[in-house]
KOLFI-146208 format. One line per 4 residues: number of its first residue (from 1); for each residue x negated, y, z negated of N, C-alpha, C. Coordinates in pm, 1 decimal. Each point is the difference from the previous one (the first is absolute). Layout:
! residues N
NUM = X Y Z X Y Z X Y Z; ...
! end
This chain:
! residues 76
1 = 1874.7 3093.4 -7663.7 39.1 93.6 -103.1 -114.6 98.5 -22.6; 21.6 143.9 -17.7 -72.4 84.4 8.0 -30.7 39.4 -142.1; -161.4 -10.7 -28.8 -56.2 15.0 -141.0 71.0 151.8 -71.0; -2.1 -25.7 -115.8 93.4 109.9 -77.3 -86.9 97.4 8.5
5 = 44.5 135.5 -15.7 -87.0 143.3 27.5 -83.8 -10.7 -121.9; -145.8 81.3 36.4 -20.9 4.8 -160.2 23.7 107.1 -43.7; 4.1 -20.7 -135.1 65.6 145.0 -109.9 -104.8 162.6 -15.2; 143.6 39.1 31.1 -82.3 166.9 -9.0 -124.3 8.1 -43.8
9 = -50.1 126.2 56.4 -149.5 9.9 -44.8 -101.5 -98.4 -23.9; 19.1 -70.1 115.3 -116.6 -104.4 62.3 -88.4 36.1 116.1; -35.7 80.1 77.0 -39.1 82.3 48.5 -178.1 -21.9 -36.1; -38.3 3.4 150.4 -166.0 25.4 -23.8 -47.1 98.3 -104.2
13 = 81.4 96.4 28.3 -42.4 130.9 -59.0 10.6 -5.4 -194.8; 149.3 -74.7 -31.1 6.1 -28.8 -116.6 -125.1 -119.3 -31.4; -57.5 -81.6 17.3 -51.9 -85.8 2.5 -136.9 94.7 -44.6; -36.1 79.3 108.8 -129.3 50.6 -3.2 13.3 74.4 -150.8
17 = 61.6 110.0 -72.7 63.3 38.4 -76.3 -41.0 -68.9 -122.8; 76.8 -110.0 -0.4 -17.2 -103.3 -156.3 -142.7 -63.6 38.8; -43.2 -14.6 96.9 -137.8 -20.3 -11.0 -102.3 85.8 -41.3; 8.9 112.5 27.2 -103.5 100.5 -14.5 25.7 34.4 -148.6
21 = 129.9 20.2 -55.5 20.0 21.6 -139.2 -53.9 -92.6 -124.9; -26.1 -140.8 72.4 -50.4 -138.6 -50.1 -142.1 5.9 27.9; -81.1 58.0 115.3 -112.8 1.0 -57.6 -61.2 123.7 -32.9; 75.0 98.4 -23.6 -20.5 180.2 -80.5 -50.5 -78.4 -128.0
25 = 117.6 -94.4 -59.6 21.4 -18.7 -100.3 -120.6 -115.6 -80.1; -19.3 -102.5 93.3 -121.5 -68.0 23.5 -153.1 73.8 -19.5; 20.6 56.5 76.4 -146.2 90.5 -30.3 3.4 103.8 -95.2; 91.0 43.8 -80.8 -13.5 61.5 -77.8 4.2 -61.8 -110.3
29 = 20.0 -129.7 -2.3 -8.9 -89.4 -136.7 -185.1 -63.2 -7.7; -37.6 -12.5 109.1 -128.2 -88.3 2.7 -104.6 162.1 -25.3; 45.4 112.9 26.8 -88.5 89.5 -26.4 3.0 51.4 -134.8; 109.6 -3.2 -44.1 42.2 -29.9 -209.3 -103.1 -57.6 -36.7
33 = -36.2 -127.8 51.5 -40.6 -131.0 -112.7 -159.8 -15.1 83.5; -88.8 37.6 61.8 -85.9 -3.6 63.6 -81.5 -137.6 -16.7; 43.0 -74.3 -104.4 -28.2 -115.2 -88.1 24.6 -100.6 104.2; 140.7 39.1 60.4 116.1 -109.9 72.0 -73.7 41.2 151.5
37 = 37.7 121.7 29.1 -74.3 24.1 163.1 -179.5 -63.7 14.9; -47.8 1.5 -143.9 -140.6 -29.6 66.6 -60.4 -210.6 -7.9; 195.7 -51.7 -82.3 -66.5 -119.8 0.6 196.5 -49.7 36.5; 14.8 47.3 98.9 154.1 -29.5 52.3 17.6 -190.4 -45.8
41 = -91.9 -40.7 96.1 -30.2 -152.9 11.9 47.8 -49.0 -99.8; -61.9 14.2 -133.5 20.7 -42.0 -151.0 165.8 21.4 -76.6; 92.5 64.0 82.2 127.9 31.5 -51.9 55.7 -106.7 -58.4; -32.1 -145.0 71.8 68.3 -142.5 -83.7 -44.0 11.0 -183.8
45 = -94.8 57.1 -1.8 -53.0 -26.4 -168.7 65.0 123.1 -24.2; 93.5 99.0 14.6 78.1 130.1 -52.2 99.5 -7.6 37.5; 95.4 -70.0 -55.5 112.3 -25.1 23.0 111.4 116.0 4.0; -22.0 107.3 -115.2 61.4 142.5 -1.7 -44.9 78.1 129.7
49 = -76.7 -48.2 41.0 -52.8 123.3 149.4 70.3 -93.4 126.4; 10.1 -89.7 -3.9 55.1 -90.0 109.2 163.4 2.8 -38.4; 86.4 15.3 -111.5 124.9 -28.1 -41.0 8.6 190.7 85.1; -89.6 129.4 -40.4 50.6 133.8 24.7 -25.2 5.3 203.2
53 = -71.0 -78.9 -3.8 15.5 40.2 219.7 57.4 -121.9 46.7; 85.9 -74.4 -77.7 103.5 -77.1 50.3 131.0 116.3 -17.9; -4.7 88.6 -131.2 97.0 64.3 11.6 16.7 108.6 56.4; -115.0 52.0 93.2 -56.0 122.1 89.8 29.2 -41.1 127.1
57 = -13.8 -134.4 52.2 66.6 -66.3 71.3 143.6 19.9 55.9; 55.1 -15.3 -103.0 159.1 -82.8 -24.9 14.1 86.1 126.3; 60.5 82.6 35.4 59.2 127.4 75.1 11.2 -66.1 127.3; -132.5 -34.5 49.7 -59.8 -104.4 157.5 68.1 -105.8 -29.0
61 = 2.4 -53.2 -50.8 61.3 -192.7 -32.0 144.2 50.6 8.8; 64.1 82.3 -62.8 134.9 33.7 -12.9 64.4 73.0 138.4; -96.6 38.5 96.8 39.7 84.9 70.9 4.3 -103.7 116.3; -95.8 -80.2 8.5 -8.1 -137.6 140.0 101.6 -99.4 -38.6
65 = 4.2 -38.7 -146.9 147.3 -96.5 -12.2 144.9 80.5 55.9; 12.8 117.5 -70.8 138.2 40.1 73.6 -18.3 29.3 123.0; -99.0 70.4 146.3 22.5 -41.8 91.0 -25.8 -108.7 46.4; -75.7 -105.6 -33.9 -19.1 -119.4 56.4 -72.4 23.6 105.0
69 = -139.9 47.4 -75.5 -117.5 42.9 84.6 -86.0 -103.8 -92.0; -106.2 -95.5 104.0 -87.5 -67.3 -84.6 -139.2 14.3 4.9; -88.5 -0.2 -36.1 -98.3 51.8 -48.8 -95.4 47.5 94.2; 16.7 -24.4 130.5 -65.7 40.3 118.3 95.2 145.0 12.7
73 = 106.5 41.3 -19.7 64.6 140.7 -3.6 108.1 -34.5 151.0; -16.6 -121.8 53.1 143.4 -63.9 74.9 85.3 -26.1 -68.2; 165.4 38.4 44.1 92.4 -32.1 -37.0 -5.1 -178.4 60.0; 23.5 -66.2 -131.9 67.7 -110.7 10.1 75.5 -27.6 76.8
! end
């Protein structure tokens, strides 16, 4: 039985896309807080700075679950 297609706009190119927008977005948060870029390491004791680039994130996590790309950027 032949694995199901994956869903539109799964594409290297889309991939590259939500990545680059995820870390635009990344580096423009750690250059905000210069606090966070100059002691990244320490994010476990700032729970509000670790809860906002989980949600800077989301986009990547959301974009590899619906194609069923896993964290190496292979389709499953």
């Amino acid at each position: 039985m032949d694995p199901a297609p994956a869903p539109p706009n799964c594409t290297p190119a889309d991939l590259a896309g939500v990545s680059a927008g995820v870390a635009a977005a990344t580096s423009a948060y750690l250059f905000a807080y210069p606090d966070v870029n100059d002691y990244f390491t320490g994010l476990d004791a700032n729970p509000q700075v670790h809860s906002d680039l989980v949600a800077i994130r989301q986009p990547l996590i959301d974009f590899r679950s619906r194609c069923r790309i896993g964290e190496s950027g292979e389709s499953d």
